[in-house]
PDB file of N, CA, C and O in Angstrom:
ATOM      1  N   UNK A   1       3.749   3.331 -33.508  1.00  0.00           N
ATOM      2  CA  UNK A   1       2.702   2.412 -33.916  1.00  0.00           C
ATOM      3  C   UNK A   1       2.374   2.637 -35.386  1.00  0.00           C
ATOM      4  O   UNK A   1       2.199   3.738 -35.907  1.00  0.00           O
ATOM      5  N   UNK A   2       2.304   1.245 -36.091  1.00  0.00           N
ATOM      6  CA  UNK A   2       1.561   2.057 -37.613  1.00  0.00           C
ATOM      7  C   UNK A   2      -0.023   2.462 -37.486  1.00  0.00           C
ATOM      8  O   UNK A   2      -0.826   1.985 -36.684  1.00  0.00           O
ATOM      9  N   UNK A   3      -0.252   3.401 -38.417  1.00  0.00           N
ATOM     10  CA  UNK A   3      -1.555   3.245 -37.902  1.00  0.00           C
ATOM     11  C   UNK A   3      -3.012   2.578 -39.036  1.00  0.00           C
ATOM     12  O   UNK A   3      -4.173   2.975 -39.130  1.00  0.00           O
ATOM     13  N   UNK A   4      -2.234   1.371 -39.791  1.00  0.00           N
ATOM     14  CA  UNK A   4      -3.247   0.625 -40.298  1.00  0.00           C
ATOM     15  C   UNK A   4      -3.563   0.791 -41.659  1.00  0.00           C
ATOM     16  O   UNK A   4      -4.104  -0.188 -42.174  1.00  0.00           O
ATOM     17  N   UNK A   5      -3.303   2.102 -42.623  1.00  0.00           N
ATOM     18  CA  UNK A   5      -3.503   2.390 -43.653  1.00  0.00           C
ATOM     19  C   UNK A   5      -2.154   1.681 -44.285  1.00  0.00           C
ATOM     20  O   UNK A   5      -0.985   1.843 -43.935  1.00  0.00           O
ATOM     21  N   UNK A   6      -2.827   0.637 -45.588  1.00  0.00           N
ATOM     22  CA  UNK A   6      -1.828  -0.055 -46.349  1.00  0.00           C
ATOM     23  C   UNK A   6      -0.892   1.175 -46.800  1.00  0.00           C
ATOM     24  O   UNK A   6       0.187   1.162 -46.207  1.00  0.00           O
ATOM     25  N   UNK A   7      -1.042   2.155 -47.643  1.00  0.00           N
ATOM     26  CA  UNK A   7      -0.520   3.012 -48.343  1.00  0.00           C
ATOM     27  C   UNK A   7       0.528   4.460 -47.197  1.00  0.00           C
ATOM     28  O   UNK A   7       1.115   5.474 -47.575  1.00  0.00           O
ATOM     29  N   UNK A   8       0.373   3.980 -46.043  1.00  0.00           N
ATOM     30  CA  UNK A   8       1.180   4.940 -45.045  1.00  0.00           C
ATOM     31  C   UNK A   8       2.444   4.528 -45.399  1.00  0.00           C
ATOM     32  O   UNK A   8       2.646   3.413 -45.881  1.00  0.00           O
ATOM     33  N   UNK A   9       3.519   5.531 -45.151  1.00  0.00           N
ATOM     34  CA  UNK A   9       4.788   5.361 -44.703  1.00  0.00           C
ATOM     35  C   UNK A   9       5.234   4.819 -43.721  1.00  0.00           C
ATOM     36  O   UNK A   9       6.370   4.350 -43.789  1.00  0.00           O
ATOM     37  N   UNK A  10       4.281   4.690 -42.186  1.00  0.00           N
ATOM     38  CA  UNK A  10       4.350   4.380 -41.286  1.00  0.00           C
ATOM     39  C   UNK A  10       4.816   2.606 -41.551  1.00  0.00           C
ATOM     40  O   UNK A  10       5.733   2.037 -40.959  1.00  0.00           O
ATOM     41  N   UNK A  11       3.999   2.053 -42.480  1.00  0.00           N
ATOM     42  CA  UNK A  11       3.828   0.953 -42.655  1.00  0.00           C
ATOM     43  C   UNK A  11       5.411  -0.001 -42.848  1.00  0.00           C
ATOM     44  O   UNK A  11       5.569  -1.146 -42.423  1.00  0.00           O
ATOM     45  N   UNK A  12       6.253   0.660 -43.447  1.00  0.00           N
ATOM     46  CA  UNK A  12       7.397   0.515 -43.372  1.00  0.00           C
ATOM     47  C   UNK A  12       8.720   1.045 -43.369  1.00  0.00           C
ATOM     48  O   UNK A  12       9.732   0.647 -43.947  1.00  0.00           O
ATOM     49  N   UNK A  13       8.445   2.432 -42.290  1.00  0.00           N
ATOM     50  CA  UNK A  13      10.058   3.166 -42.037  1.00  0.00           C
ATOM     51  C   UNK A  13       9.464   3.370 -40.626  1.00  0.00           C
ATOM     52  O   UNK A  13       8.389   3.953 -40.485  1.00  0.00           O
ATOM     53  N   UNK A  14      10.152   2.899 -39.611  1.00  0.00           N
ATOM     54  CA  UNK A  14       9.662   2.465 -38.356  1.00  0.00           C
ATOM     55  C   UNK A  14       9.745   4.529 -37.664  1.00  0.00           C
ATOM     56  O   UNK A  14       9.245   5.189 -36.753  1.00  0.00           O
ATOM     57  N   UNK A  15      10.957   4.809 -39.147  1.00  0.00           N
ATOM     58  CA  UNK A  15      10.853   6.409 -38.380  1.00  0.00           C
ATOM     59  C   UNK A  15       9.907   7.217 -38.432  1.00  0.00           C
ATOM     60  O   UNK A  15       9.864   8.189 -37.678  1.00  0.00           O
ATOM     61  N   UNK A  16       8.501   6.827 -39.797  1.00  0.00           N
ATOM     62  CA  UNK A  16       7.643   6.995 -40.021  1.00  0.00           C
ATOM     63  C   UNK A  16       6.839   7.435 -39.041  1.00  0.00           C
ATOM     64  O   UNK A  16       6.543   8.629 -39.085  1.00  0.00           O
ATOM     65  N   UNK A  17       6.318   6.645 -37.986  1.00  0.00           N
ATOM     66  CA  UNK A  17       5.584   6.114 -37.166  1.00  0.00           C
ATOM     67  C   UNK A  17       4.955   7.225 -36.365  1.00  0.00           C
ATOM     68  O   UNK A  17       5.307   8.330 -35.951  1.00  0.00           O
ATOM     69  N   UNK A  18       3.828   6.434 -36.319  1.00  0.00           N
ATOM     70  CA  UNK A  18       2.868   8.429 -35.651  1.00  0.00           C
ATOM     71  C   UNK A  18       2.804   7.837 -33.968  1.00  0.00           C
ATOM     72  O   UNK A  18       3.031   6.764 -33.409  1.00  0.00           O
ATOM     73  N   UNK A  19       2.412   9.049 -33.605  1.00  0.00           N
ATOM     74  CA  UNK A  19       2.551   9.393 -32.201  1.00  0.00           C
ATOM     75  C   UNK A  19       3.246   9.693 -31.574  1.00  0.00           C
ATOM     76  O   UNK A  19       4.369   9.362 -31.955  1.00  0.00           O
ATOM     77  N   UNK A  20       3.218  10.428 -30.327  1.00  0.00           N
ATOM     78  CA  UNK A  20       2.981   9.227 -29.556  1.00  0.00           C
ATOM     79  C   UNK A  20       1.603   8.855 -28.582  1.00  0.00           C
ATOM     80  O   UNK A  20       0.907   9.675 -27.984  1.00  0.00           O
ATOM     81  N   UNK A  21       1.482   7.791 -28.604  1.00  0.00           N
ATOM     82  CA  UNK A  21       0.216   7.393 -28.131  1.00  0.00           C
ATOM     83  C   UNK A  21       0.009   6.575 -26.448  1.00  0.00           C
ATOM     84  O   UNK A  21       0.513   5.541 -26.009  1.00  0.00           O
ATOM     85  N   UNK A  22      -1.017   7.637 -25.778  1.00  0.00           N
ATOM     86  CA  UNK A  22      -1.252   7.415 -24.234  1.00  0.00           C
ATOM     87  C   UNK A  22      -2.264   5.604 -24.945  1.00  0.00           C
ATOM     88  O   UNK A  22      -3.055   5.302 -25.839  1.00  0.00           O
ATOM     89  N   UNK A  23      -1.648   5.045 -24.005  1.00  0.00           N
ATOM     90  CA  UNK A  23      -2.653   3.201 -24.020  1.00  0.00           C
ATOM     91  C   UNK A  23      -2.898   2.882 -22.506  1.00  0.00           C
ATOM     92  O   UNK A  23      -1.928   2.719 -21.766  1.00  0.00           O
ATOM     93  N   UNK A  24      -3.604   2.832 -22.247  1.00  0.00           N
ATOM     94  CA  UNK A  24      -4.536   1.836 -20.910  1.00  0.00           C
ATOM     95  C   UNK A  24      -4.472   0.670 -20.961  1.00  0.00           C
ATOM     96  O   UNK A  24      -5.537   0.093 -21.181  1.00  0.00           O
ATOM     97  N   UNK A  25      -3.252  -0.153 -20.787  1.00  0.00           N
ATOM     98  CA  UNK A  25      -4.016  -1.079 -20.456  1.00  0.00           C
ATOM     99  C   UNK A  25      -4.056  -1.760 -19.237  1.00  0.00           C
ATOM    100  O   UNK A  25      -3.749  -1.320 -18.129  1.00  0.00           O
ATOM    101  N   UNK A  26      -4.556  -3.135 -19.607  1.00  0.00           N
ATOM    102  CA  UNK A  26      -5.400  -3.935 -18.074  1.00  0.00           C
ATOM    103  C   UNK A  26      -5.752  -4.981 -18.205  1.00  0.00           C
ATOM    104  O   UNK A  26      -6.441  -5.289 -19.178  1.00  0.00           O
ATOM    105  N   UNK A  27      -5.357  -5.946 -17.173  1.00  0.00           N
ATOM    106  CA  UNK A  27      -6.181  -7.579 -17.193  1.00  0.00           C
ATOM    107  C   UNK A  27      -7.894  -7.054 -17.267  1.00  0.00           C
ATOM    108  O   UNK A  27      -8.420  -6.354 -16.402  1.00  0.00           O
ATOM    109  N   UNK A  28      -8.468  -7.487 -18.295  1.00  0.00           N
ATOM    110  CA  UNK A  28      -9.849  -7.898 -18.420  1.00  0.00           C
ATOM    111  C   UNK A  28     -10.688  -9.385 -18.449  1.00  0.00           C
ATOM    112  O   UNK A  28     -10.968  -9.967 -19.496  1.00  0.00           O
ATOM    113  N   UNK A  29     -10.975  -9.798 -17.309  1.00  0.00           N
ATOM    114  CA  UNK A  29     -11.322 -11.324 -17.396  1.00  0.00           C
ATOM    115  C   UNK A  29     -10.032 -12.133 -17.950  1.00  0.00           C
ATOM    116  O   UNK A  29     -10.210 -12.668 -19.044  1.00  0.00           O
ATOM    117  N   UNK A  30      -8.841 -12.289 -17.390  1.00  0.00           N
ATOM    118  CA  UNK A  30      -7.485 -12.923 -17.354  1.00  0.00           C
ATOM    119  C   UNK A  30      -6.676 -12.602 -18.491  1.00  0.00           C
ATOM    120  O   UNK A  30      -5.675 -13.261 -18.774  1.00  0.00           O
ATOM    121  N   UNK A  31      -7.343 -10.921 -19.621  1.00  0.00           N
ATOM    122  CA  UNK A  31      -6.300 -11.367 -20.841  1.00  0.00           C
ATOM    123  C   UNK A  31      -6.009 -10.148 -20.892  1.00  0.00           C
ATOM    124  O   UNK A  31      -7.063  -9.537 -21.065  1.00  0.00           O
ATOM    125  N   UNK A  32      -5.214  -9.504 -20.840  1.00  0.00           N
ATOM    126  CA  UNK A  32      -4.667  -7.964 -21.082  1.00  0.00           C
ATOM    127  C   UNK A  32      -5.146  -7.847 -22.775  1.00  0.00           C
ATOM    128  O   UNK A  32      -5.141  -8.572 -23.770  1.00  0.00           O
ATOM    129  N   UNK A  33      -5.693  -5.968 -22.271  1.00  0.00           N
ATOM    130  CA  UNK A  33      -5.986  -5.414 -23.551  1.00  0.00           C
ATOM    131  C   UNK A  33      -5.590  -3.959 -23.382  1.00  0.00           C
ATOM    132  O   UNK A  33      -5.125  -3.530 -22.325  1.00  0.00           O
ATOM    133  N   UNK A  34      -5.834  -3.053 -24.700  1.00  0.00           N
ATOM    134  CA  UNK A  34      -4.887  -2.010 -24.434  1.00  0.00           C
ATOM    135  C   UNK A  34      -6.311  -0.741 -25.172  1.00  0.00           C
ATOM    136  O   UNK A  34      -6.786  -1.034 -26.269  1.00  0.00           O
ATOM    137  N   UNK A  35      -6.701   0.246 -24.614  1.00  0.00           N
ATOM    138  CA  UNK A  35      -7.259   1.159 -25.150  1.00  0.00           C
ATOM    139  C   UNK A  35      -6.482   2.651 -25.456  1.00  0.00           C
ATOM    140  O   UNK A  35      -5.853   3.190 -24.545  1.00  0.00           O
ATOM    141  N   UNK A  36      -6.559   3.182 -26.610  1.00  0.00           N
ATOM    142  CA  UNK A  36      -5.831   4.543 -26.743  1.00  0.00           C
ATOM    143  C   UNK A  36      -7.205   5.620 -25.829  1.00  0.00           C
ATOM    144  O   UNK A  36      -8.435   5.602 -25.805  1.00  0.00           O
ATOM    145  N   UNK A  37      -6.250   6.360 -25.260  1.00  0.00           N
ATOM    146  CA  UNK A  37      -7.068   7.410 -24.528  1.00  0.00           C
ATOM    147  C   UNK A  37      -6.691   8.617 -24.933  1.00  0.00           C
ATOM    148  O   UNK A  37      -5.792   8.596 -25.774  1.00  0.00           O
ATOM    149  N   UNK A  38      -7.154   9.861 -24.552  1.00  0.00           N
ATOM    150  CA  UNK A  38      -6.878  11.346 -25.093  1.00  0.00           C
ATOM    151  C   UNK A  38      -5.843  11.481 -23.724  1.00  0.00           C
ATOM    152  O   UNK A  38      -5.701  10.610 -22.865  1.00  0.00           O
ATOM    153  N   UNK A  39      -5.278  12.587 -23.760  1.00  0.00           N
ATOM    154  CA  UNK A  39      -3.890  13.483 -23.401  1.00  0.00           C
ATOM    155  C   UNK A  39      -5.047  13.519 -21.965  1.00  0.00           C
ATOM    156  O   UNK A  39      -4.895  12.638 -21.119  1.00  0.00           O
ATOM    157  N   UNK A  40      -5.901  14.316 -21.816  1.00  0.00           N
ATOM    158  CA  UNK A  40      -6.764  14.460 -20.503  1.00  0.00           C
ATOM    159  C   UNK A  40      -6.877  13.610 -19.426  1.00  0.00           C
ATOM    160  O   UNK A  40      -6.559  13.716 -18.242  1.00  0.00           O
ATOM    161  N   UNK A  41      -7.750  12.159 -20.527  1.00  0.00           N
ATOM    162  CA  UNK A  41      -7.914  10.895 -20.176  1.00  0.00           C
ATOM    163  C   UNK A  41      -6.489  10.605 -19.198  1.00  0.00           C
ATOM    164  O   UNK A  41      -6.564  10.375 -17.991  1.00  0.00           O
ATOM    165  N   UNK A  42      -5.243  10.662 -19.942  1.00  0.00           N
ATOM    166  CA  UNK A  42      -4.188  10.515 -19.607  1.00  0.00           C
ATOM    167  C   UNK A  42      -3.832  11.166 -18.300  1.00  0.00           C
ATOM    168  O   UNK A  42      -3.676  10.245 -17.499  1.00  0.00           O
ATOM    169  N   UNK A  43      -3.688  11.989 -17.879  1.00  0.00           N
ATOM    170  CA  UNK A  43      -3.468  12.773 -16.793  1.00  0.00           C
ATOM    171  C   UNK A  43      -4.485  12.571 -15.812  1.00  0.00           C
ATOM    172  O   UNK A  43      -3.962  12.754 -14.712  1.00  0.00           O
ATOM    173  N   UNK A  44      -5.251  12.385 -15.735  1.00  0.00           N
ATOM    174  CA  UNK A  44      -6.625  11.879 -14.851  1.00  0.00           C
ATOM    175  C   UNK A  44      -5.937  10.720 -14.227  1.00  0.00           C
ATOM    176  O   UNK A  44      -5.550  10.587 -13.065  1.00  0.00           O
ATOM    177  N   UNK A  45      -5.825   9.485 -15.766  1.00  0.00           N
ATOM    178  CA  UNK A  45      -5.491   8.233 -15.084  1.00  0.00           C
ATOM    179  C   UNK A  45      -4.283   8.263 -14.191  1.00  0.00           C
ATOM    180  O   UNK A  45      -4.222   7.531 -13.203  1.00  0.00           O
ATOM    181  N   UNK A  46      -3.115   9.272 -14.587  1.00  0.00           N
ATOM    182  CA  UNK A  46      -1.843   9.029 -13.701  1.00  0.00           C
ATOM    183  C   UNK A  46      -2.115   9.606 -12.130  1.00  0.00           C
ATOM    184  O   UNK A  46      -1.744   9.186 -11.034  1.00  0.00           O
ATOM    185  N   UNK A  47      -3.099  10.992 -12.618  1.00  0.00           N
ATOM    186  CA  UNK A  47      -3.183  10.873 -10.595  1.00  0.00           C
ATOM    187  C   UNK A  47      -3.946   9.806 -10.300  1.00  0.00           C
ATOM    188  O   UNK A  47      -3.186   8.874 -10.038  1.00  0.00           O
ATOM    189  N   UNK A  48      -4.709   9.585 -10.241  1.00  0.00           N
ATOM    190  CA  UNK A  48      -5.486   8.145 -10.490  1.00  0.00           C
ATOM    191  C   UNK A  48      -4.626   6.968  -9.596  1.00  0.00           C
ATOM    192  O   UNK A  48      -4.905   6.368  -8.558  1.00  0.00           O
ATOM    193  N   UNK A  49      -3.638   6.938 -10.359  1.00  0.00           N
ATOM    194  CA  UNK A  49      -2.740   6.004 -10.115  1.00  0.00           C
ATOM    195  C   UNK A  49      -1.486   6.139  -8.997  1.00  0.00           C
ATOM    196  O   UNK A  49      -0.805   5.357  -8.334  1.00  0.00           O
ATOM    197  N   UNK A  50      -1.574   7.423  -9.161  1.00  0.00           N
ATOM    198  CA  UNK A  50       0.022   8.230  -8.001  1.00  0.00           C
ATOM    199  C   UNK A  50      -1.015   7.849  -6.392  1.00  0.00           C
ATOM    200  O   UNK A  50      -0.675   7.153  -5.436  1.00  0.00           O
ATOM    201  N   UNK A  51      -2.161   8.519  -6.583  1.00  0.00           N
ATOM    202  CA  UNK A  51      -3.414   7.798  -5.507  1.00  0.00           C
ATOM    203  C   UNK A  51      -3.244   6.472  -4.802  1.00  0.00           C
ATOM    204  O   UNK A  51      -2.964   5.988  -3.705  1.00  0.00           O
ATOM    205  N   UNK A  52      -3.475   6.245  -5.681  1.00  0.00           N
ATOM    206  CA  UNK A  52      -3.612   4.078  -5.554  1.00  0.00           C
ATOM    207  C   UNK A  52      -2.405   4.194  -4.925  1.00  0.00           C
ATOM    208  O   UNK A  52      -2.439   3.854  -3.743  1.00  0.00           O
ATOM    209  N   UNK A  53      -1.192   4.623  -5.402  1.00  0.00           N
ATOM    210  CA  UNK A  53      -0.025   3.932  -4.679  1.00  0.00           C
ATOM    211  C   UNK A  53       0.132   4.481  -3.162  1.00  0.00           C
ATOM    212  O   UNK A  53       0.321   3.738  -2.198  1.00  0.00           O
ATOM    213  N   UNK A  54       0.029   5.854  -3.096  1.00  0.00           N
ATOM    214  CA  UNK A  54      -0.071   6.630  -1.581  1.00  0.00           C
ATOM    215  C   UNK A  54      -0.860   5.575  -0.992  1.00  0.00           C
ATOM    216  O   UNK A  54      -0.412   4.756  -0.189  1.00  0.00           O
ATOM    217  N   UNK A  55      -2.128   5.621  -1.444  1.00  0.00           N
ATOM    218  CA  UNK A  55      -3.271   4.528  -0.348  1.00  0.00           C
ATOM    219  C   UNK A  55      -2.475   3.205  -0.301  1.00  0.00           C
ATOM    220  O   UNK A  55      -2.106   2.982   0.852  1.00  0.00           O
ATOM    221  N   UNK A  56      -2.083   2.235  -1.200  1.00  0.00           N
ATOM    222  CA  UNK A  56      -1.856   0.976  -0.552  1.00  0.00           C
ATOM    223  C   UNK A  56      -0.417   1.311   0.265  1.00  0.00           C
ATOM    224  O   UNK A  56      -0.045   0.457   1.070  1.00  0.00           O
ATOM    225  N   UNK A  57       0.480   2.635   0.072  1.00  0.00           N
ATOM    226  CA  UNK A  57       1.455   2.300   1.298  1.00  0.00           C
ATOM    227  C   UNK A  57       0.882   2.802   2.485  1.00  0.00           C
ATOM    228  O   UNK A  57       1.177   2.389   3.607  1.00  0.00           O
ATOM    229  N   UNK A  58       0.039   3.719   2.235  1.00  0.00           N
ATOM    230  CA  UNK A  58      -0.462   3.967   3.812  1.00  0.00           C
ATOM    231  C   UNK A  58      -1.009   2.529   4.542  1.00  0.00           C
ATOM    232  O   UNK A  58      -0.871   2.231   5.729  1.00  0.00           O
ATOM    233  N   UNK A  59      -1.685   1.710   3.455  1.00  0.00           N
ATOM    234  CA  UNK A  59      -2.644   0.575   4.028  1.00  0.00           C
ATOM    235  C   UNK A  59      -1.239  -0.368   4.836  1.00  0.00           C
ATOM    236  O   UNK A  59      -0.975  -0.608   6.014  1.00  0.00           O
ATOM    237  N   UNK A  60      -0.479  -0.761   3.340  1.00  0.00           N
ATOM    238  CA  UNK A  60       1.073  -1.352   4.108  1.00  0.00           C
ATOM    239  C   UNK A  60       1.150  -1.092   5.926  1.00  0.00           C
ATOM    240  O   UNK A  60       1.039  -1.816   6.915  1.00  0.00           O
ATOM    241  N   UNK A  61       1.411   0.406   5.659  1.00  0.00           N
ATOM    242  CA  UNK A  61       2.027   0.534   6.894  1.00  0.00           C
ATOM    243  C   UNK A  61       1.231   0.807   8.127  1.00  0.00           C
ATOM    244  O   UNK A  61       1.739   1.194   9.180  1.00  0.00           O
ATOM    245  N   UNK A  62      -0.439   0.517   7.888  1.00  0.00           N
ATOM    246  CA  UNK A  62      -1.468   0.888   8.536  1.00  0.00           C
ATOM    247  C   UNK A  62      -1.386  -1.164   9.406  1.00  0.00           C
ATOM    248  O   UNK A  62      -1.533  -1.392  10.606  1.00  0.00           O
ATOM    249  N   UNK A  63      -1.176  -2.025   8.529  1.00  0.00           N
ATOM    250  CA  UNK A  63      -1.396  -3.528   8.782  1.00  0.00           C
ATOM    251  C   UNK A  63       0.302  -3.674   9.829  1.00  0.00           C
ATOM    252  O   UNK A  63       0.436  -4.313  10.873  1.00  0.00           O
ATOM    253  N   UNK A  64       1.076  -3.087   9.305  1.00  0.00           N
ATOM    254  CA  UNK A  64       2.102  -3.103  10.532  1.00  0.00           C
ATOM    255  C   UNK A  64       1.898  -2.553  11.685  1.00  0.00           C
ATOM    256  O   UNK A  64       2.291  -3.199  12.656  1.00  0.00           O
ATOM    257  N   UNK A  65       1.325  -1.398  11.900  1.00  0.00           N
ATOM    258  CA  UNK A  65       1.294  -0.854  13.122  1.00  0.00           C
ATOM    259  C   UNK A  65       0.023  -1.679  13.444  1.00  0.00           C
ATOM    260  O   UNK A  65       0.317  -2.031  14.587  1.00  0.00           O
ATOM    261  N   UNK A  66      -0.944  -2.110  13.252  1.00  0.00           N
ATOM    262  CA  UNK A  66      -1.927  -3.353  13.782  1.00  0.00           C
ATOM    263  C   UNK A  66      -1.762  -4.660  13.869  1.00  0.00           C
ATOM    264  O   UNK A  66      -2.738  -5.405  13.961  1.00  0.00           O
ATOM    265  N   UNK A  67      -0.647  -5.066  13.854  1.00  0.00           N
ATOM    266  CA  UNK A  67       0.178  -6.390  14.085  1.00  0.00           C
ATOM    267  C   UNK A  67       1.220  -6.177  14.904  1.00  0.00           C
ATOM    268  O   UNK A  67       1.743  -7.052  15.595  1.00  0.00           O
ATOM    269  N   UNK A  68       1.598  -4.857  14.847  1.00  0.00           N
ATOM    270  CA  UNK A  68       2.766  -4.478  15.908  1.00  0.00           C
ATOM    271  C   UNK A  68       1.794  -4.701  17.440  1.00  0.00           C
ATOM    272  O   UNK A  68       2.125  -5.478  18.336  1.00  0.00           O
ATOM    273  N   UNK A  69       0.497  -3.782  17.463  1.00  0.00           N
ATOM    274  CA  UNK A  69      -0.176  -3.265  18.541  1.00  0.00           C
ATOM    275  C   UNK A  69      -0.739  -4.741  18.895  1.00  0.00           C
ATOM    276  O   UNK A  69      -0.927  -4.766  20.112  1.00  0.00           O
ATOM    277  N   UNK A  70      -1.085  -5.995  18.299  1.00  0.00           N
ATOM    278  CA  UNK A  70      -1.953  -7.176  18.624  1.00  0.00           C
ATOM    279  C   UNK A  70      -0.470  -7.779  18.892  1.00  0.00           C
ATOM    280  O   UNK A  70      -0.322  -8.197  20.041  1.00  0.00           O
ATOM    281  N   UNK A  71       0.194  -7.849  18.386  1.00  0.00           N
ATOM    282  CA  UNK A  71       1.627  -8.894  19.823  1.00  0.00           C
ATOM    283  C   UNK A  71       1.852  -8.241  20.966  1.00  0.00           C
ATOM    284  O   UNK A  71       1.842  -8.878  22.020  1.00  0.00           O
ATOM    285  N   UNK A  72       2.109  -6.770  20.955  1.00  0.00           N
ATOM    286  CA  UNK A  72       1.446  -6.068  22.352  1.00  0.00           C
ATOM    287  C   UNK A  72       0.741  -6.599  23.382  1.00  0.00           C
ATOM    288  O   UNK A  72       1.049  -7.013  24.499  1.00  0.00           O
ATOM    289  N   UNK A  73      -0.275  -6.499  22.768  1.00  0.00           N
ATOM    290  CA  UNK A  73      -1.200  -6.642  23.339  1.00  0.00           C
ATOM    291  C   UNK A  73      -1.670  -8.635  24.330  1.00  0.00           C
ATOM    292  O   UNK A  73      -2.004  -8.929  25.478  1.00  0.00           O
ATOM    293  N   UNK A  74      -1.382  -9.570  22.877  1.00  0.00           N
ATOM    294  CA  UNK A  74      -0.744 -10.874  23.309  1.00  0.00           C
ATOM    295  C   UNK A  74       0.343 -11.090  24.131  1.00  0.00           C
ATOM    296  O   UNK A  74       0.481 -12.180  24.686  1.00  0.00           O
ATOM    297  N   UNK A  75       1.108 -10.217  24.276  1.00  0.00           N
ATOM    298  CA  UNK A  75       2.505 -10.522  25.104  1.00  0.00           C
ATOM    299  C   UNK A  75       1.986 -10.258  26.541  1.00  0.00           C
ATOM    300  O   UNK A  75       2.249 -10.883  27.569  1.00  0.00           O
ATOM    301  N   UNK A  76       1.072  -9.027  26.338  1.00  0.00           N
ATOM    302  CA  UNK A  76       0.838  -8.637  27.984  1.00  0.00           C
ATOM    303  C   UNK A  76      -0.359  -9.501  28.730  1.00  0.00           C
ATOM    304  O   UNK A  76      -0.615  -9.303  29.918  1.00  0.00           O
TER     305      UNK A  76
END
């Protein structure tokens, strides 16, 4: 990323370029935006996120076995 100062190197030797930089981003009211976060921030958000995914496959496979058990249950 450059980081904004006319007079950086960054500004034009792409090898320049600082970071590297943790970004958040996220639909906010329909428009993706991007926040820099600290290294901490960072690691928080990824379990955070390793979370979210365990829970919606448990949920996945929580709505199959309750659609499995209600035709069961309809059949008999």
């Amino acid at each position: 990323m450059k980081c904004g100062k006319a007079t950086c190197s960054c500004q034009k030797n792409k090898k320049d370029r600082h970071g590297p930089y943790n970004l958040w981003d996220r639909k906010v009211n329909g428009r993706f935006t991007s926040k820099m976060i600290s290294q901490n921030q960072f690691k928080q958000m990824s379990q955070w996120i390793e979370q979210r995914k365990r829970l919606e496959k448990l949920m996945a496979q929580a709505i199959v076995i309750s659609q499995q058990i209600a035709l069961e249950e309809f059949e008999t």
